[in-house]
CHARMM internal coordinates of N, CA and C (Angstrom, degrees):
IC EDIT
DIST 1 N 1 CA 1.4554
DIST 1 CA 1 C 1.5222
ANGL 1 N 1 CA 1 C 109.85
DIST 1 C 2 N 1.3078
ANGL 1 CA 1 C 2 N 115.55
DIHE 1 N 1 CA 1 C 2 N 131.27
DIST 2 N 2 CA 1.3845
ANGL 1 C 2 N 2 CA 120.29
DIHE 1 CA 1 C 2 N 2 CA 169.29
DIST 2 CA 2 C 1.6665
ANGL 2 N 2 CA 2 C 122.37
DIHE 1 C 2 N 2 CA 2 C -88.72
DIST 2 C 3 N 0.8036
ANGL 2 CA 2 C 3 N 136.13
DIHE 2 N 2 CA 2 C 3 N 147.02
DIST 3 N 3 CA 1.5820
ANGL 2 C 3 N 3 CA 125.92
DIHE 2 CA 2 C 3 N 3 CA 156.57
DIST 3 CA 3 C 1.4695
ANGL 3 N 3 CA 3 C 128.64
DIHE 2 C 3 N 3 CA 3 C -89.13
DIST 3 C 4 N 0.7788
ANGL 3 CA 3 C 4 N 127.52
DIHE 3 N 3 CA 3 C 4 N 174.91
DIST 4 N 4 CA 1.9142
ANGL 3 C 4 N 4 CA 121.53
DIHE 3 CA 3 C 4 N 4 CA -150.70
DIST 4 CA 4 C 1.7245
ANGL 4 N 4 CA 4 C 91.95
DIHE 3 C 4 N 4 CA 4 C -116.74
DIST 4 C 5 N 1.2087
ANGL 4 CA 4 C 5 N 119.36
DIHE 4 N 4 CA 4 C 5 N -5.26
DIST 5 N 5 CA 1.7436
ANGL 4 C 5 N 5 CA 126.25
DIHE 4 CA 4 C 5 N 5 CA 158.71
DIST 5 CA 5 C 1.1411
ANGL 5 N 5 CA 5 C 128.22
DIHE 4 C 5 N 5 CA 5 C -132.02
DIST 5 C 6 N 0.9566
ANGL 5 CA 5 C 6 N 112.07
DIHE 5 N 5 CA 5 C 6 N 14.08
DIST 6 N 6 CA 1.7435
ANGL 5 C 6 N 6 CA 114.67
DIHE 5 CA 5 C 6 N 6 CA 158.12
DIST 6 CA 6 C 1.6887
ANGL 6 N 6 CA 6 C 99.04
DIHE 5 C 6 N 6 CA 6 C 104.95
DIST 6 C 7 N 1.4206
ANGL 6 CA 6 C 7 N 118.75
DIHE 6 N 6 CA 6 C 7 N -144.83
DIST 7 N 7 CA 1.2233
ANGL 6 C 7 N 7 CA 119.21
DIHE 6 CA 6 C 7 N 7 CA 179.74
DIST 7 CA 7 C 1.0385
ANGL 7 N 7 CA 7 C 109.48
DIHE 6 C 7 N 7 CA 7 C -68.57
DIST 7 C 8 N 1.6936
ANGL 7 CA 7 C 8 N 123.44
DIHE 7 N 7 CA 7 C 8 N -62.04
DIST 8 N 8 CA 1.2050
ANGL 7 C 8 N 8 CA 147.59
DIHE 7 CA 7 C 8 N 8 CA -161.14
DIST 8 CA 8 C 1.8134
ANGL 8 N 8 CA 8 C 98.02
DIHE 7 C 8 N 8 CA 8 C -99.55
DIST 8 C 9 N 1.3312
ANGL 8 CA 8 C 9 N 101.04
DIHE 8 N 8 CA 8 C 9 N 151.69
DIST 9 N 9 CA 1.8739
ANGL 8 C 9 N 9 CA 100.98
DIHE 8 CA 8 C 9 N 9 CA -174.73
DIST 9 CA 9 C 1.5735
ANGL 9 N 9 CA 9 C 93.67
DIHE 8 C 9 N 9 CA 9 C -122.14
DIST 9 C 10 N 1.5194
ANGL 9 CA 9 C 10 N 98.91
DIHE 9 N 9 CA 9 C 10 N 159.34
DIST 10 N 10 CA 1.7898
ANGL 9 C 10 N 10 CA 106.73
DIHE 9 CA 9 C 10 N 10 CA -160.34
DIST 10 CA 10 C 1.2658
ANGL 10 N 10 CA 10 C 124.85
DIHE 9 C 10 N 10 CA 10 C -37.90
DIST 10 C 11 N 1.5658
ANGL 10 CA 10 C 11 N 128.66
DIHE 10 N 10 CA 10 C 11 N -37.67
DIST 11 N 11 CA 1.3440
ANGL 10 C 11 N 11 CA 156.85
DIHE 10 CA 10 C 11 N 11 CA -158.30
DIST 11 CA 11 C 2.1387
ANGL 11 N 11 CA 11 C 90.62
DIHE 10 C 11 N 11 CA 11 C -61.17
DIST 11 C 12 N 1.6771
ANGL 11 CA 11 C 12 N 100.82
DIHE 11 N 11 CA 11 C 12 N -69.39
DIST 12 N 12 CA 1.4954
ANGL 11 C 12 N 12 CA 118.28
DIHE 11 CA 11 C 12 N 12 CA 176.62
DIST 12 CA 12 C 1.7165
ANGL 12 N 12 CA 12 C 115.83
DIHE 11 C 12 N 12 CA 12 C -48.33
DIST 12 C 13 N 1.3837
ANGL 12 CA 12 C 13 N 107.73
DIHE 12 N 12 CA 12 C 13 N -28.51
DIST 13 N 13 CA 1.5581
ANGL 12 C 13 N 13 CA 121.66
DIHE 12 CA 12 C 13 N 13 CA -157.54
DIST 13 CA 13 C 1.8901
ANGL 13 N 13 CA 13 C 80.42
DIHE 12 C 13 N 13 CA 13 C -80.91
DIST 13 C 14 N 0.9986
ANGL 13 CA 13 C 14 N 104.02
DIHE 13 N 13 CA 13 C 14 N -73.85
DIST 14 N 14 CA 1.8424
ANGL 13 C 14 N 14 CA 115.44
DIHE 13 CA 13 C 14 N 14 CA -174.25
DIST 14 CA 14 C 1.1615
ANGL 14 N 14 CA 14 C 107.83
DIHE 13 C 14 N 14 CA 14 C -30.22
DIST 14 C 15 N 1.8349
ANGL 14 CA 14 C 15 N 104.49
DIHE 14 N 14 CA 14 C 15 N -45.25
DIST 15 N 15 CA 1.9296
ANGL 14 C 15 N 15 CA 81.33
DIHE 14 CA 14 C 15 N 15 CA -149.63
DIST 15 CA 15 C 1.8057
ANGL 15 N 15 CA 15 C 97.48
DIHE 14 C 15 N 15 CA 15 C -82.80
DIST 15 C 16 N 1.5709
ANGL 15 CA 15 C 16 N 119.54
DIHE 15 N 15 CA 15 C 16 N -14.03
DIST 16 N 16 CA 1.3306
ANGL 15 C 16 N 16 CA 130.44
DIHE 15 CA 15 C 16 N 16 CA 172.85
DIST 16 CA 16 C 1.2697
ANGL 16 N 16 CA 16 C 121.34
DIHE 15 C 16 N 16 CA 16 C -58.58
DIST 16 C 17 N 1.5670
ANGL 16 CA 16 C 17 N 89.01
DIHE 16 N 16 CA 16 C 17 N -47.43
DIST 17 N 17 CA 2.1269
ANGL 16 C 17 N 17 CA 91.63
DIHE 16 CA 16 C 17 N 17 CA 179.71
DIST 17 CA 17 C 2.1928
ANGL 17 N 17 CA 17 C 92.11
DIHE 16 C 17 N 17 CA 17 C -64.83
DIST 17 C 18 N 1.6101
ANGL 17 CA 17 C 18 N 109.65
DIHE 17 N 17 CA 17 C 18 N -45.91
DIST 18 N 18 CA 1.3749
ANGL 17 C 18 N 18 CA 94.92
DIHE 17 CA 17 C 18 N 18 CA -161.98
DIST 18 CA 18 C 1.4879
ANGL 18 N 18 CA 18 C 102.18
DIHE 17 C 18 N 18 CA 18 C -59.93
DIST 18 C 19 N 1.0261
ANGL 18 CA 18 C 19 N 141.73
DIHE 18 N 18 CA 18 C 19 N -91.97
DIST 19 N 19 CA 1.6268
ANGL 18 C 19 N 19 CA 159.78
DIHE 18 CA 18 C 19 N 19 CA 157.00
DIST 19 CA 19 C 2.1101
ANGL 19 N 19 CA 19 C 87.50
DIHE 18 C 19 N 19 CA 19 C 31.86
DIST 19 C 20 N 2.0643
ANGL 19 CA 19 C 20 N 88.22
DIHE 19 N 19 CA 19 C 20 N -63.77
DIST 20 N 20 CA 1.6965
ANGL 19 C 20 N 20 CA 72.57
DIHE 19 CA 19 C 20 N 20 CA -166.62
DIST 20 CA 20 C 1.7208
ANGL 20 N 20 CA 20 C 133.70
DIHE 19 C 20 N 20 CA 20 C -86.07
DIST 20 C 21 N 1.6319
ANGL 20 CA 20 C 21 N 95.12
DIHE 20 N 20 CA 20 C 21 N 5.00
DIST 21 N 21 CA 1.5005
ANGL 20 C 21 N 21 CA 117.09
DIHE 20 CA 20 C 21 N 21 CA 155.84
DIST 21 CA 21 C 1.7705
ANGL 21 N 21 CA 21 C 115.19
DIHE 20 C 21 N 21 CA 21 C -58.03
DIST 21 C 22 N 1.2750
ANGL 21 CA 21 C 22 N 103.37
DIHE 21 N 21 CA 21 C 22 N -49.48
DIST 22 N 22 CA 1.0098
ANGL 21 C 22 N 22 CA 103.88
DIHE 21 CA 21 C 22 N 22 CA -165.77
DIST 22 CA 22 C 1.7057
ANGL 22 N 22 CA 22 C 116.90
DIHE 21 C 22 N 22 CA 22 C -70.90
DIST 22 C 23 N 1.4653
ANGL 22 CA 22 C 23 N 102.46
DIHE 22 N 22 CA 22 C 23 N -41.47
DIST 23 N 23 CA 1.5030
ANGL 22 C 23 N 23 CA 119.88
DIHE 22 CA 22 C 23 N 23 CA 159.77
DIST 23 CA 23 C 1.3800
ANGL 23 N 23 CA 23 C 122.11
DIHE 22 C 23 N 23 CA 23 C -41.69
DIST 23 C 24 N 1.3052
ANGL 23 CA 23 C 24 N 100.36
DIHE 23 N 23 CA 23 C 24 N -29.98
DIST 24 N 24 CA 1.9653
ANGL 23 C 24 N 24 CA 88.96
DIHE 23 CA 23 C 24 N 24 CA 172.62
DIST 24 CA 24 C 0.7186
ANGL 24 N 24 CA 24 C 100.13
DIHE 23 C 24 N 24 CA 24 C -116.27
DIST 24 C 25 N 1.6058
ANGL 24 CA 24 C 25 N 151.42
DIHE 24 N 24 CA 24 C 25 N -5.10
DIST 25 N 25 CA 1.3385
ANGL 24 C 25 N 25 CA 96.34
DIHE 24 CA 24 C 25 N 25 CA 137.64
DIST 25 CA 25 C 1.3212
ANGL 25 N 25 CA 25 C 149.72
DIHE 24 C 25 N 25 CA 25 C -100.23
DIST 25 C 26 N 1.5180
ANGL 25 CA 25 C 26 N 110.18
DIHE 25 N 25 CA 25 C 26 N 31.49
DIST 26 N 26 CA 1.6478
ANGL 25 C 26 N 26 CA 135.11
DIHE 25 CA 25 C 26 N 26 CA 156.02
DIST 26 CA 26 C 1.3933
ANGL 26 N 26 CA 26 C 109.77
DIHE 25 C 26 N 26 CA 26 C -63.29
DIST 26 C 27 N 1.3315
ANGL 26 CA 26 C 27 N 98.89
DIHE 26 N 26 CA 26 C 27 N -36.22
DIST 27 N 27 CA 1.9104
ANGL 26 C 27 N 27 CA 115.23
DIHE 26 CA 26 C 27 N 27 CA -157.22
DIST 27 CA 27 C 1.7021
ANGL 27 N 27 CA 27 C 75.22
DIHE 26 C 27 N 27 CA 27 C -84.77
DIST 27 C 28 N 1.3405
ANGL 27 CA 27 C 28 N 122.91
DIHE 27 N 27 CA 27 C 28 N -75.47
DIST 28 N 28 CA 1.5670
ANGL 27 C 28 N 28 CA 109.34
DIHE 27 CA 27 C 28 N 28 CA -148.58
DIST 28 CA 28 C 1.9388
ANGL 28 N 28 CA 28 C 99.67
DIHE 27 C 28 N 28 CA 28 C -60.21
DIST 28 C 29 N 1.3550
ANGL 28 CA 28 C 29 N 99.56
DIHE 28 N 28 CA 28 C 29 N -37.69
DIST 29 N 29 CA 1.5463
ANGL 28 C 29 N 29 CA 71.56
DIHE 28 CA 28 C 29 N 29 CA -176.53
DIST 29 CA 29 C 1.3115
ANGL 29 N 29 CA 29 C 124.95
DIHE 28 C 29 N 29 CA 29 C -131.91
DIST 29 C 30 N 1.5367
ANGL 29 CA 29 C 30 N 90.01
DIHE 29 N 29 CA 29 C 30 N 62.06
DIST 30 N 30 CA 2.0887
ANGL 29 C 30 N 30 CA 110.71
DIHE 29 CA 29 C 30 N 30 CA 178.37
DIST 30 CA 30 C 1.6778
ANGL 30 N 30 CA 30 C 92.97
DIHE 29 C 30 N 30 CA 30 C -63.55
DIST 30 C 31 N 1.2585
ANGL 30 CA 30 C 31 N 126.81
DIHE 30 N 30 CA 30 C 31 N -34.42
DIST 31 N 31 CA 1.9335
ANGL 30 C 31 N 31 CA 111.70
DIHE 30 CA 30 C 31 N 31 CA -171.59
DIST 31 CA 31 C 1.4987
ANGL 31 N 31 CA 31 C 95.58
DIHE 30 C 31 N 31 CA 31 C -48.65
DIST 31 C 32 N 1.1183
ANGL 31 CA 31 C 32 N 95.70
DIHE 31 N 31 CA 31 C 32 N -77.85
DIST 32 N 32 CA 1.7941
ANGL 31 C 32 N 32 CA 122.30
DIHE 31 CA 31 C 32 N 32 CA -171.60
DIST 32 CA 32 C 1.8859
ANGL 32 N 32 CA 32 C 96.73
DIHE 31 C 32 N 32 CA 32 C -27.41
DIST 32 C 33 N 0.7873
ANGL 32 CA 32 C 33 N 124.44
DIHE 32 N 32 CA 32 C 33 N -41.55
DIST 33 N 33 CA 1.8001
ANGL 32 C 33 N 33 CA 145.72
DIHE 32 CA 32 C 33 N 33 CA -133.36
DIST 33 CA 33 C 1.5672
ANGL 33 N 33 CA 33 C 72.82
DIHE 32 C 33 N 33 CA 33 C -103.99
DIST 33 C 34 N 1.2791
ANGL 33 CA 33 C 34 N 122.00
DIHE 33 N 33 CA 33 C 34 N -74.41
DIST 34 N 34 CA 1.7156
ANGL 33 C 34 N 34 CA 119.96
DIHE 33 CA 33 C 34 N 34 CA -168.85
DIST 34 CA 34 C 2.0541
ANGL 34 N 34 CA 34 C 99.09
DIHE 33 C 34 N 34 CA 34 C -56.31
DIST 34 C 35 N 1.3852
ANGL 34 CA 34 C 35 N 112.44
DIHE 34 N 34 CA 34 C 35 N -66.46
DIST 35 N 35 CA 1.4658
ANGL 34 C 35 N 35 CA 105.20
DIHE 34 CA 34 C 35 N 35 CA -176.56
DIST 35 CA 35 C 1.3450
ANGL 35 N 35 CA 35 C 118.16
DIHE 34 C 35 N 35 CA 35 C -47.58
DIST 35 C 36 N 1.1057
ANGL 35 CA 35 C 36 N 124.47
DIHE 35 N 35 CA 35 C 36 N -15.48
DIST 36 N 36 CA 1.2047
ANGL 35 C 36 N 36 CA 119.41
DIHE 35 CA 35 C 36 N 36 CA 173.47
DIST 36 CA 36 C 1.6939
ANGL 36 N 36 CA 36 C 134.67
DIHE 35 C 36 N 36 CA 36 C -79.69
DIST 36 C 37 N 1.7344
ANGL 36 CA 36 C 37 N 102.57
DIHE 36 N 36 CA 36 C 37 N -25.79
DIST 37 N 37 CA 0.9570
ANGL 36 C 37 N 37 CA 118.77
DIHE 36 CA 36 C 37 N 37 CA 155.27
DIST 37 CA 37 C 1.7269
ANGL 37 N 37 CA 37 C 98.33
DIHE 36 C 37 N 37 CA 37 C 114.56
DIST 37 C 38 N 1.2528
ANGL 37 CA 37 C 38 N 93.99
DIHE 37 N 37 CA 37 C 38 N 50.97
DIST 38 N 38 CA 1.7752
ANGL 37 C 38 N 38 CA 104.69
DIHE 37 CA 37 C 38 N 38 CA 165.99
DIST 38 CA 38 C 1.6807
ANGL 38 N 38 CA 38 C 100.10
DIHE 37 C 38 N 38 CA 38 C -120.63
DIST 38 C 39 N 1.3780
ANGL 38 CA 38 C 39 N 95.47
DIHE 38 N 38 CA 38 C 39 N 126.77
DIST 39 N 39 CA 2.0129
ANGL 38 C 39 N 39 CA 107.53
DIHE 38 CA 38 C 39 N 39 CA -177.85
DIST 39 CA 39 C 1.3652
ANGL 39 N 39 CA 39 C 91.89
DIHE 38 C 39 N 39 CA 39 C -39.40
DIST 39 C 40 N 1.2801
ANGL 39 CA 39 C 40 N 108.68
DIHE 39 N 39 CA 39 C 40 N 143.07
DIST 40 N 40 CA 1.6606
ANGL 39 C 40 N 40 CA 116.16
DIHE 39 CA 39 C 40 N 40 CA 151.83
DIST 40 CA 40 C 1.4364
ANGL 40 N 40 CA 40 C 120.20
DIHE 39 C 40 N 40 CA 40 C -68.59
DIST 40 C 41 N 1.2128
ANGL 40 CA 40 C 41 N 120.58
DIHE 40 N 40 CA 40 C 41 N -9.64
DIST 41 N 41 CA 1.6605
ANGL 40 C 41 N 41 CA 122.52
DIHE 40 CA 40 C 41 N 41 CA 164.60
DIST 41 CA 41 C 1.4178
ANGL 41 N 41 CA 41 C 98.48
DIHE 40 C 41 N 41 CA 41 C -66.12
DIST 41 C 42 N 1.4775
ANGL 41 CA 41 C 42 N 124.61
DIHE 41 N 41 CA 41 C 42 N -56.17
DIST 42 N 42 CA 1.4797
ANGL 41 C 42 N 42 CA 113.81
DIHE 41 CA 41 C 42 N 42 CA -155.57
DIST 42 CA 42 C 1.7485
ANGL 42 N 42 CA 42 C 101.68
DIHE 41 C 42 N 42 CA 42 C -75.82
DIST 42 C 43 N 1.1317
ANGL 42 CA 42 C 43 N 119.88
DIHE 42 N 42 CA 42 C 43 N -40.12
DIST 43 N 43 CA 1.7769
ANGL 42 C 43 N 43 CA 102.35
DIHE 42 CA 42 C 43 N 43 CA 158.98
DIST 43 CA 43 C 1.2301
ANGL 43 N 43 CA 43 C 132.18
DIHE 42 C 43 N 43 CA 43 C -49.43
DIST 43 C 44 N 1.1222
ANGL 43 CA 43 C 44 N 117.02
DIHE 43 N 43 CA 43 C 44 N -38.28
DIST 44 N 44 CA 1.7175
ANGL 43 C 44 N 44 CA 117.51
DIHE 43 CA 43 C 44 N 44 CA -167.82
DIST 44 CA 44 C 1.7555
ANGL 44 N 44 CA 44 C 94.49
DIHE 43 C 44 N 44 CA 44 C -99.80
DIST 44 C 45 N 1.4867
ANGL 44 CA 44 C 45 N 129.86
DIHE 44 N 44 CA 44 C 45 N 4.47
DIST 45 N 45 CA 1.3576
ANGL 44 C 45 N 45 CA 116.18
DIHE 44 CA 44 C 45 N 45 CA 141.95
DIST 45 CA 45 C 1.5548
ANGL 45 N 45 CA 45 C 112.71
DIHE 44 C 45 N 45 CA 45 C -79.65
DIST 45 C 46 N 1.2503
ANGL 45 CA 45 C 46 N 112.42
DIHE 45 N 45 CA 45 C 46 N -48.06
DIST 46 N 46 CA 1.2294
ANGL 45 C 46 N 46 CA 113.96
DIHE 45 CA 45 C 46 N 46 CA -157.81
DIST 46 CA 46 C 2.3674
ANGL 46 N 46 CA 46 C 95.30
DIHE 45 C 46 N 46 CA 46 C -70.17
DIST 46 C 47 N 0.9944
ANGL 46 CA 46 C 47 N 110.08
DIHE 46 N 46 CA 46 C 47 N -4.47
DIST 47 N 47 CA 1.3349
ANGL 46 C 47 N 47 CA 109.32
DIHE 46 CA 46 C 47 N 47 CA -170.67
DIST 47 CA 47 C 1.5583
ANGL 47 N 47 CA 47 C 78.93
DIHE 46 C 47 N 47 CA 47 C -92.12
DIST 47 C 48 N 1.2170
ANGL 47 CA 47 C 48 N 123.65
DIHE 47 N 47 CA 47 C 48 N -74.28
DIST 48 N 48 CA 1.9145
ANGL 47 C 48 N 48 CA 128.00
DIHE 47 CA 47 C 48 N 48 CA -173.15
DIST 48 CA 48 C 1.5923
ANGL 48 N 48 CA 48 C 106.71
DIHE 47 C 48 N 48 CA 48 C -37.58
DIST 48 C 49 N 1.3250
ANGL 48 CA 48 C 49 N 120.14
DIHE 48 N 48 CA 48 C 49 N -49.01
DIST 49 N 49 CA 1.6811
ANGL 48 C 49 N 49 CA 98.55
DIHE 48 CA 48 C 49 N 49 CA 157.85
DIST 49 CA 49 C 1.3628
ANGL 49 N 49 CA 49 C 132.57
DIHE 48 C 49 N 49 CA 49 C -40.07
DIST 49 C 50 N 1.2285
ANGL 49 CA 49 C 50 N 86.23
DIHE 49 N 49 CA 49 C 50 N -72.70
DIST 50 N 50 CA 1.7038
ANGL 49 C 50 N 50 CA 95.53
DIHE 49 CA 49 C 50 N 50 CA -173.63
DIST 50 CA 50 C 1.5636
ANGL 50 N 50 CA 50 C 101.49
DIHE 49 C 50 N 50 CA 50 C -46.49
DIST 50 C 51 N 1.2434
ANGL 50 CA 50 C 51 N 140.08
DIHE 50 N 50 CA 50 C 51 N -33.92
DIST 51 N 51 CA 1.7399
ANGL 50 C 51 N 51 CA 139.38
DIHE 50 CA 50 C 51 N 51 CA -152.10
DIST 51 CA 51 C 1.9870
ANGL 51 N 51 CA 51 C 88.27
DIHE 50 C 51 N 51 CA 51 C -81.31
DIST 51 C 52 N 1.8281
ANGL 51 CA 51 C 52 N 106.98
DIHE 51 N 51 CA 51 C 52 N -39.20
DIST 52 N 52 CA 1.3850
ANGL 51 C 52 N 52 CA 114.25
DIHE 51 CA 51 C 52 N 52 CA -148.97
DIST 52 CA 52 C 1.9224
ANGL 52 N 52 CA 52 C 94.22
DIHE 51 C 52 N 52 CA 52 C -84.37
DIST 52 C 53 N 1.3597
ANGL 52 CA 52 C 53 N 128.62
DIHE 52 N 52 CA 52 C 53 N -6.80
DIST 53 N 53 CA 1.3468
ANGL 52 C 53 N 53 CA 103.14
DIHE 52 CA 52 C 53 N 53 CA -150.39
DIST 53 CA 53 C 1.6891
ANGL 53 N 53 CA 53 C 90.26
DIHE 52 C 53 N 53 CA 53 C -104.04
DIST 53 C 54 N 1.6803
ANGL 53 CA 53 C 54 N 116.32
DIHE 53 N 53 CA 53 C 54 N -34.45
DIST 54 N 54 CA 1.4294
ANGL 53 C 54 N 54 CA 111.76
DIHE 53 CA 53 C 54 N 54 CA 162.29
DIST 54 CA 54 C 1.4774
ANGL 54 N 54 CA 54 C 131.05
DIHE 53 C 54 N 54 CA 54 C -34.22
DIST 54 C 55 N 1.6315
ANGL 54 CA 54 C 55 N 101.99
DIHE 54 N 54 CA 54 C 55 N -54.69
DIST 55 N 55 CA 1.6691
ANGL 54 C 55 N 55 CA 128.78
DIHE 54 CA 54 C 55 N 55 CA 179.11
DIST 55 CA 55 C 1.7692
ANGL 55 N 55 CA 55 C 105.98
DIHE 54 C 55 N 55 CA 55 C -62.40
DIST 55 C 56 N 1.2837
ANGL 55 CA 55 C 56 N 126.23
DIHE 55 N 55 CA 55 C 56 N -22.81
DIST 56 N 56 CA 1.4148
ANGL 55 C 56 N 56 CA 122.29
DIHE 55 CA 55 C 56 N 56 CA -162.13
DIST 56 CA 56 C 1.9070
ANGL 56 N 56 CA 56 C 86.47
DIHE 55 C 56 N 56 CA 56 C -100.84
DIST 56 C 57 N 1.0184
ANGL 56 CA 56 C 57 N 95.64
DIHE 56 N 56 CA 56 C 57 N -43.28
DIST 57 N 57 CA 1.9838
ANGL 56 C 57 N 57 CA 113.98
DIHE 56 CA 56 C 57 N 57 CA -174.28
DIST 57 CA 57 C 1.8328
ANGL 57 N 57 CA 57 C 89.21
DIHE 56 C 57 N 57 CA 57 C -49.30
DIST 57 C 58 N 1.2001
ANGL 57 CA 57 C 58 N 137.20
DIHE 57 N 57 CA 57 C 58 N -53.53
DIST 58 N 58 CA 1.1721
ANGL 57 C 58 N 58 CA 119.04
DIHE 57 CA 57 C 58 N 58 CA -159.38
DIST 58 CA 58 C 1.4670
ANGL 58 N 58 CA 58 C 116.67
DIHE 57 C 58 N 58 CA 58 C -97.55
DIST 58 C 59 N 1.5444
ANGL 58 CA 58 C 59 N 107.63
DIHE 58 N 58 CA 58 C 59 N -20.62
DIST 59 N 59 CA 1.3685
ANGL 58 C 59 N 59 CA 106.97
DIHE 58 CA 58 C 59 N 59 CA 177.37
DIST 59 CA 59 C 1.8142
ANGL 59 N 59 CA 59 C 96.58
DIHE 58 C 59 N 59 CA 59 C -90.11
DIST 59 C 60 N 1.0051
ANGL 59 CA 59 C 60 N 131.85
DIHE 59 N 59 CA 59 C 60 N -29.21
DIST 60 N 60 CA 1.9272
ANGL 59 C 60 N 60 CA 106.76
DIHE 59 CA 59 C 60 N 60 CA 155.89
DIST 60 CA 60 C 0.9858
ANGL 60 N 60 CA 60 C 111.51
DIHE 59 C 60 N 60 CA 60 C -55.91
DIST 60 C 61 N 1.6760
ANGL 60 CA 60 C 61 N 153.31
DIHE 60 N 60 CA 60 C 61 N -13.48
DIST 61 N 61 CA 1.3725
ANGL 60 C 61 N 61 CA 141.52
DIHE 60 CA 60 C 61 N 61 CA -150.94
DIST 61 CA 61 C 1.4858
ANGL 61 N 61 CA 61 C 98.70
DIHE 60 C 61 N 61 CA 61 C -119.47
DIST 61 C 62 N 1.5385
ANGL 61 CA 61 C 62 N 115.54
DIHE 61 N 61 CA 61 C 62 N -34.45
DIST 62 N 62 CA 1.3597
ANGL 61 C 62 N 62 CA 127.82
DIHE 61 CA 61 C 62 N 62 CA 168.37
DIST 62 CA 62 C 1.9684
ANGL 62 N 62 CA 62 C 106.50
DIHE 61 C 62 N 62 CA 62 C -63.15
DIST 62 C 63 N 1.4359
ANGL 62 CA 62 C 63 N 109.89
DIHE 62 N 62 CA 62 C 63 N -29.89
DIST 63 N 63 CA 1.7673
ANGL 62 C 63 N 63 CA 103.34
DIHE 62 CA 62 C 63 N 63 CA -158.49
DIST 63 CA 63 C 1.6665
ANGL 63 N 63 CA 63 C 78.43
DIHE 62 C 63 N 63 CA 63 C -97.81
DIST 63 C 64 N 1.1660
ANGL 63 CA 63 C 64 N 129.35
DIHE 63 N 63 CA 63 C 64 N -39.72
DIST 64 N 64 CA 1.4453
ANGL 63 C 64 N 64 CA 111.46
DIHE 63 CA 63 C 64 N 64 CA 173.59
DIST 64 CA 64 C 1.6451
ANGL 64 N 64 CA 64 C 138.55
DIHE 63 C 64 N 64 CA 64 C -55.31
DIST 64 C 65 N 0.9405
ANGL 64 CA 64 C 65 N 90.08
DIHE 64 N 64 CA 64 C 65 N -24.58
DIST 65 N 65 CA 2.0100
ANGL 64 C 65 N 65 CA 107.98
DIHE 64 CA 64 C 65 N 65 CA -177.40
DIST 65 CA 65 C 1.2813
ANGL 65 N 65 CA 65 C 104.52
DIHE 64 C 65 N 65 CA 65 C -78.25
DIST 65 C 66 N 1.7602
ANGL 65 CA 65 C 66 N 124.83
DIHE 65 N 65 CA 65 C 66 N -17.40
DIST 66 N 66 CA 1.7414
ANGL 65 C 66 N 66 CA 119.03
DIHE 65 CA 65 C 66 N 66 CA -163.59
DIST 66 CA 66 C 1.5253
ANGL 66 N 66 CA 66 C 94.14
DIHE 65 C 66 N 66 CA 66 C -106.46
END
COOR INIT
IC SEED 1 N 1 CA 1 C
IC BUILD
């Protein structure tokens, strides 16, 4: 059986593309983000999201296909 959206269905696709939009530009401009006077904890979480939601996206898509 196939599905008519792939592994993941549009709803999952969005919030992944958004999440990893948003991640770069945390990632490109965590300096700016620290000088400005945001903790460097709350960047380098908000960078570990964005790294973690790709990595979780493929191993559900990998445990779904078997």
């Amino acid at each position: 059986m196939t599905r008519r959206h792939g592994l993941l269905g549009p709803t999952a696709i969005r919030v992944i593309a958004l999440v990893l939009a948003v991640g770069m530009i945390a990632g490109i401009g965590a300096p700016y983000l620290v000088q400005a006077g945001v903790p460097l904890w709350a960047v380098l979480l908000l960078v570990l999201i964005v790294l973690a939601v790709p990595i979780v996206a493929v191993t559900r898509a990998d445990r779904s296909r078997r």
